[in-house]
C-alpha positions in Angstrom: 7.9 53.2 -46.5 11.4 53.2 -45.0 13.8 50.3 -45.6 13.7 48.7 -42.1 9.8 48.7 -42.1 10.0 46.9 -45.4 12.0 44.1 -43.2 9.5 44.3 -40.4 6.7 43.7 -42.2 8.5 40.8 -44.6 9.7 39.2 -40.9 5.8 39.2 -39.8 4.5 37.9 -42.6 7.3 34.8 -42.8 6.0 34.1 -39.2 2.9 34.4 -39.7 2.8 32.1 -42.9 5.3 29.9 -40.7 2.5 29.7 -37.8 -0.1 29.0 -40.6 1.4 26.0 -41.9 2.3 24.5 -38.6 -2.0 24.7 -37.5 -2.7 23.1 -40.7 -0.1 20.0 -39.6 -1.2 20.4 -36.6 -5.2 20.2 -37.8 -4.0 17.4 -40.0 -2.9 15.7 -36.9 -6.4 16.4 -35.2 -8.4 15.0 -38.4 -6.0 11.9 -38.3 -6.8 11.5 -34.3 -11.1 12.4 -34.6 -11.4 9.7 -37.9 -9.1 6.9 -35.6 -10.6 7.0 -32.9 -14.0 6.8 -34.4 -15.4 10.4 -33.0 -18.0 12.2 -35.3 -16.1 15.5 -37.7 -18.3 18.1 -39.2 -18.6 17.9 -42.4 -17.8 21.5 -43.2 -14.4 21.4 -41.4 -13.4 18.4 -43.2 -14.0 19.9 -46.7 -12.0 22.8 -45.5 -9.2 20.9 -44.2 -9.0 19.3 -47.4 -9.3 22.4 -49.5 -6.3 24.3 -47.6 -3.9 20.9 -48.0 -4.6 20.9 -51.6 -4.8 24.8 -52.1 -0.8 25.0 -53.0 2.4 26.8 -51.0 0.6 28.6 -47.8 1.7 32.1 -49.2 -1.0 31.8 -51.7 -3.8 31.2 -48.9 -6.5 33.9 -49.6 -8.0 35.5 -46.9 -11.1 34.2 -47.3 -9.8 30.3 -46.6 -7.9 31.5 -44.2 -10.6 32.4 -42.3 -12.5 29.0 -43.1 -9.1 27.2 -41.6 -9.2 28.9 -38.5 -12.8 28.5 -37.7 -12.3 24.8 -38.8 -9.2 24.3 -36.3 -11.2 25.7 -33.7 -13.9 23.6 -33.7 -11.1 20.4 -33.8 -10.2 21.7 -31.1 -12.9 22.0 -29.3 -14.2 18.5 -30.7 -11.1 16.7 -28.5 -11.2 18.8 -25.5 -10.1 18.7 -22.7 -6.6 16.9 -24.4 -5.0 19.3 -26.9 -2.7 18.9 -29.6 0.1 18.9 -27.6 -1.1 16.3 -25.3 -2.4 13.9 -28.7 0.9 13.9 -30.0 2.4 12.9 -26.8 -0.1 10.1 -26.0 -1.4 8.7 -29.6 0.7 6.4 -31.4 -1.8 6.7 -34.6 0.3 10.7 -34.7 3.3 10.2 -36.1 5.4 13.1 -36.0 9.3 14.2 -36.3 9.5 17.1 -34.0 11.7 16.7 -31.2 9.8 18.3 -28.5 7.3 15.7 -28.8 9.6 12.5 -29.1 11.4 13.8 -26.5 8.2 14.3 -24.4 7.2 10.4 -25.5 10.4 9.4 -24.2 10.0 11.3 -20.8 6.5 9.6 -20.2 7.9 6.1 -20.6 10.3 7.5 -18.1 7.5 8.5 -15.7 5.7 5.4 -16.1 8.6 3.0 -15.7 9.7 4.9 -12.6 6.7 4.6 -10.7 5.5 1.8 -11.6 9.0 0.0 -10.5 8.8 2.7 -7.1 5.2 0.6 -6.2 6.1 -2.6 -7.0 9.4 -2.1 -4.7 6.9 -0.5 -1.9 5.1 -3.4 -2.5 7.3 -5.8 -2.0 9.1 -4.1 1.0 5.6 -4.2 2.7 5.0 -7.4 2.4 8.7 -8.3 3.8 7.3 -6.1 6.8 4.0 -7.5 6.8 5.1 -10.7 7.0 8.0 -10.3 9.6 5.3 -8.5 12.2 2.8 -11.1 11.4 5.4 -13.7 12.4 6.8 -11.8 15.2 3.0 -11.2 16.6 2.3 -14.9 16.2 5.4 -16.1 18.2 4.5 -13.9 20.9 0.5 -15.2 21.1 1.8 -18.8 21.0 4.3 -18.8 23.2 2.2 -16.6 25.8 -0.4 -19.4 25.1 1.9 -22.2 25.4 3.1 -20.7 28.9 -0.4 -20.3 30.5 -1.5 -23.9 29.2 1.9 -25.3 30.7 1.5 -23.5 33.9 -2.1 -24.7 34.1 -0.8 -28.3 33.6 1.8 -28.3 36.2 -0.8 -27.0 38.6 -3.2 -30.1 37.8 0.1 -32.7 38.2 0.9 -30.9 41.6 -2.7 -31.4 42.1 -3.2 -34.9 41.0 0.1 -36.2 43.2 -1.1 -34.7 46.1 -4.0 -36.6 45.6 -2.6 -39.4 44.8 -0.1 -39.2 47.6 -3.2 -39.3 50.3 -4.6 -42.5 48.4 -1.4 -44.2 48.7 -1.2 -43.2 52.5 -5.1 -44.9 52.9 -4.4 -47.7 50.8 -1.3 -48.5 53.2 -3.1 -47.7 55.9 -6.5 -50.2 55.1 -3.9 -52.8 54.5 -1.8 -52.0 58.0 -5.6 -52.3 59.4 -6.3 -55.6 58.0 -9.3 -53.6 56.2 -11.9 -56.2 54.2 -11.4 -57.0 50.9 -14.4 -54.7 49.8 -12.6 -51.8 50.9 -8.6 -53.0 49.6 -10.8 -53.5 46.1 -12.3 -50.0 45.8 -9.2 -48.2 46.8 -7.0 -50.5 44.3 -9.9 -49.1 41.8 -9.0 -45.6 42.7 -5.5 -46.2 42.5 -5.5 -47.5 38.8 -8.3 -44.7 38.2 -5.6 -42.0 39.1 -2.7 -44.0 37.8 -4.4 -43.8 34.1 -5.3 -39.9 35.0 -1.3 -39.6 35.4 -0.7 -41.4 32.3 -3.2 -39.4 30.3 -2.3 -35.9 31.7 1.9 -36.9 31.3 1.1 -37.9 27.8 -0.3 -34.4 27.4 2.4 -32.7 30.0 5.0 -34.0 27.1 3.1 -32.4 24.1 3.0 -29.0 25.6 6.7 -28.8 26.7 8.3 -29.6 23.6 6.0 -27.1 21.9 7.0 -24.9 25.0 10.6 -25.8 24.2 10.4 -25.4 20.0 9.1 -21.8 20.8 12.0 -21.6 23.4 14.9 -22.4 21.1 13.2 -19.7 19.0 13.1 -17.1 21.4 16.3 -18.1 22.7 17.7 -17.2 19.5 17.1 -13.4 19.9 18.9 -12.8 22.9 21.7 -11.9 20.9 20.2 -8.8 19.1 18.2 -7.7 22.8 21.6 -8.0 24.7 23.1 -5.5 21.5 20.1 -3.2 21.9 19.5 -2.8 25.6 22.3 -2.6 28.5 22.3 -6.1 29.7 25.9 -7.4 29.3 25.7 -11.1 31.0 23.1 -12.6 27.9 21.6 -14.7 31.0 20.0 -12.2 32.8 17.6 -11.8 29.2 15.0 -13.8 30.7 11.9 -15.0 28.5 9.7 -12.3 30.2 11.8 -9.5 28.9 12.1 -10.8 25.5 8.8 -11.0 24.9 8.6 -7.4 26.2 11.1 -6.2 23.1 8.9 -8.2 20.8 5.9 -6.4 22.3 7.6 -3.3 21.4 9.1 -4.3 18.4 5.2 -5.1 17.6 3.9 -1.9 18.6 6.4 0.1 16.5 5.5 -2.2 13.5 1.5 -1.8 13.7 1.6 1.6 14.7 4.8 3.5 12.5 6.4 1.7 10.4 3.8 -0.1 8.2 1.5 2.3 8.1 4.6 4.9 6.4 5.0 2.4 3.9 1.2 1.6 3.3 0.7 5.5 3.1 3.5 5.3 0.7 2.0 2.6 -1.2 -1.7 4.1 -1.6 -0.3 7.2 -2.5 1.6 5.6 -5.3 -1.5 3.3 -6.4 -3.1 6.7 -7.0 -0.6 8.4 -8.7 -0.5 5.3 -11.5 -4.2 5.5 -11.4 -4.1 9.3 -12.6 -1.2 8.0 -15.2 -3.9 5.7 -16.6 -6.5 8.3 -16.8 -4.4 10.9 -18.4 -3.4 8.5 -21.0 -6.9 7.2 -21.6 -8.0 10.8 -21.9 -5.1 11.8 -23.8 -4.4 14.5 -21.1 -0.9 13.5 -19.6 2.1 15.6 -20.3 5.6 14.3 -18.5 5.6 17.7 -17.0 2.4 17.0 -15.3 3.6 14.4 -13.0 5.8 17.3 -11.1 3.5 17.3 -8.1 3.5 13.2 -8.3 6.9 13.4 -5.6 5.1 15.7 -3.5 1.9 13.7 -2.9 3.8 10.6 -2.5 5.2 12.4 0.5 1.5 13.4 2.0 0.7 10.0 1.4 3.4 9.0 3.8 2.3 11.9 6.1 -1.0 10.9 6.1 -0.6 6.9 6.6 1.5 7.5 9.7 -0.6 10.7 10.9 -4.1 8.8 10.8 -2.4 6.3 12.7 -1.6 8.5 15.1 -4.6 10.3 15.7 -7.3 8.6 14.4 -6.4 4.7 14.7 -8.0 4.3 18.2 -11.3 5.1 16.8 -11.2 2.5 14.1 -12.7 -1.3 14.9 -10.4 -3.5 15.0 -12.3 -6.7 15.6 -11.0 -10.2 17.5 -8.2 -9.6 19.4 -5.1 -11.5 17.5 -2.7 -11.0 15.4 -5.0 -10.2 12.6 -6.4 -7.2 15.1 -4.3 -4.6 13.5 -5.6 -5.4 9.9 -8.0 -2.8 9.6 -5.9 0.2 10.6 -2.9 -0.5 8.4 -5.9 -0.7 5.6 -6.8 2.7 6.6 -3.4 3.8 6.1 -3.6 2.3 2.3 -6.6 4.4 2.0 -5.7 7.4 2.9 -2.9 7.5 1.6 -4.4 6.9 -1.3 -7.0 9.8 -1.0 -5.2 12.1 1.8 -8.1 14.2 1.7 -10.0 11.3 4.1 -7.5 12.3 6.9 -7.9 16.2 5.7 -11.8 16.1 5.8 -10.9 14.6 9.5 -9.1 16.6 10.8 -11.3 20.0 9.6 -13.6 18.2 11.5 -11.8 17.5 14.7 -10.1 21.1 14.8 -14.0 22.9 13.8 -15.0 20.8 17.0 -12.7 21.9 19.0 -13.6 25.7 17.6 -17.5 24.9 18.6 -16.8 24.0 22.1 
């Protein structure tokens, strides 16, 4: 046997007995995990586990336990499947161990988790600002649209009433002119007080409206600033009421029909990707390099809150008309972007359709 097949077989055998000692650390580490966590062991591989640890240095491991080992390491393994080694030393704290692969894996997943947990709670947040501002702005809009129709409606019953009351006026003048009897001067004095407390009653009310007409004016007022900025009018009094109510209507639109449902997309799809965190770690399955695709389904959860809006939102119910009418379809667009495969199933379905016909 030549000199440099001498070395070959010397550099196998130091792997090989460097491989064997790293399973049986690495079985250790399984035994540790199975007895913690209160899952049954054989009996047979724990008395071989415990023969090869106290069987001496690993280079004088006969064949024979060797054999035993292996046979007991794969049954461990199959005992915690589907995690792995690799995976129990990354996500069980009862493990201890000093290789730097895996402590630097530990630290990644507190990376992972920290990151997206902060991402959702900022989405979070940031769609609750939104929700909030369009709930406001749709509000303001009703109201006021309210507030005008009830004070036109009023104006139209004063214009009314002193018409009315004009003509009474003119007969009670003229029954007095005509010496009328006293029967007659007494019931149209009646009618006169009668419409006199009418006045009083619908004034009192007249007053009510128009300072809640003028409260909501002062607010709208306030935005002809930014409308003047946005559109092309350059005197700020041409920005009538009518017209600002048109931007808010828009404003609305783009709210309840882009921009929330982006970040409710967003939000689902990261609510989902915490949930699979949980999972993994509960199952002892998650690796740091797992949560690769985690960026790339946030983004189909953005594409598929704003996309079901888009083609899908007109078929959804959406109740009382209202401010609160849009509520279902920005919940859609939580869902799926939490399961994008809602809006996938739909649209085979839509596009097999279309095939059919």
């Amino acid at each position: 046997m030549t000199q440099e097949t001498l070395e070959n077989t010397q550099a196998l055998s130091e792997g090989h007995l460097q491989k064997l000692s790293e399973s049986i650390e690495e079985a250790n580490a399984l035994m540790i995990y199975m007895v913690k966590s209160g899952k049954a062991v054989d009996h047979s591989v724990v008395t071989t586990i415990t023969k090869i640890n106290h069987s001496g240095p690993v280079s004088g491991i006969d064949a024979e336990l060797e054999n035993e080992f292996w046979k007991a390491y794969a049954k461990l393994s199959h005992a915690v499947q589907p995690a792995t080694i690799e995976t129990i030393m990354v996500n069980c704290d009862i493990v201890k161990t000093a290789d730097k692969d895996i402590v630097q894996k530990k630290l990644s997943k507190k990376n992972v988790i920290s990151f997206y947990s902060k991402m959702a709670i900022g989405v979070l947040l940031f769609a609750l600002i939104l929700q909030i501002v369009w709930l406001s702005s749709s509000t303001l809009v009703s109201k006021f649209q309210e507030t005008i129709e009830l004070k036109t409606r009023t104006d139209e019953k004063l214009s009314t009433l002193q018409l009315q009351f004009d003509q009474l006026i003119g007969e009670q003048q003229k029954i007095k002119d005509a010496n009328g009897t006293e029967v007659m001067q007494k019931l149209i004095d009646e009618r006169v007080e009668q419409f006199t407390r009418e006045f009083k009653k619908l004034g009192d009310e007249s007053k009510h409206i128009y300072q809640t007409y003028q409260n909501y004016l002062d607010i709208i007022q306030s935005l002809r600033s930014p409308i003047q900025y946005l559109s092309d009018y350059s005197d700020v009094t041409q920005i009538t009421e009518k017209l600002i109510l048109h931007y808010l209507n828009i404003f609305n639109a783009i709210m309840v029909g882009y921009i929330l449902p982006l970040f409710l997309g967003w939000l689902g799809a990261n609510v989902y990707i915490l949930r699979q965190i949980s999972n993994n770690i509960r199952n002892m399955t998650f690796l740091p390099e797992s949560s690769q695709g985690f960026k790339l389904r946030i983004f189909l959860g953005i594409i598929a809150g704003v996309t079901f809006s888009w083609l899908f939102g007109f078929l959804i119910p959406t109740g009382d008309e209202g401010e609160f009418a849009s509520a279902s379809p920005l919940a859609i667009a939580f869902l799926v972007g939490y399961s994008v495969e809602i809006l996938f199933r739909g649209m085979d379905k839509l596009t097999g359709s279309f095939t059919q016909s």
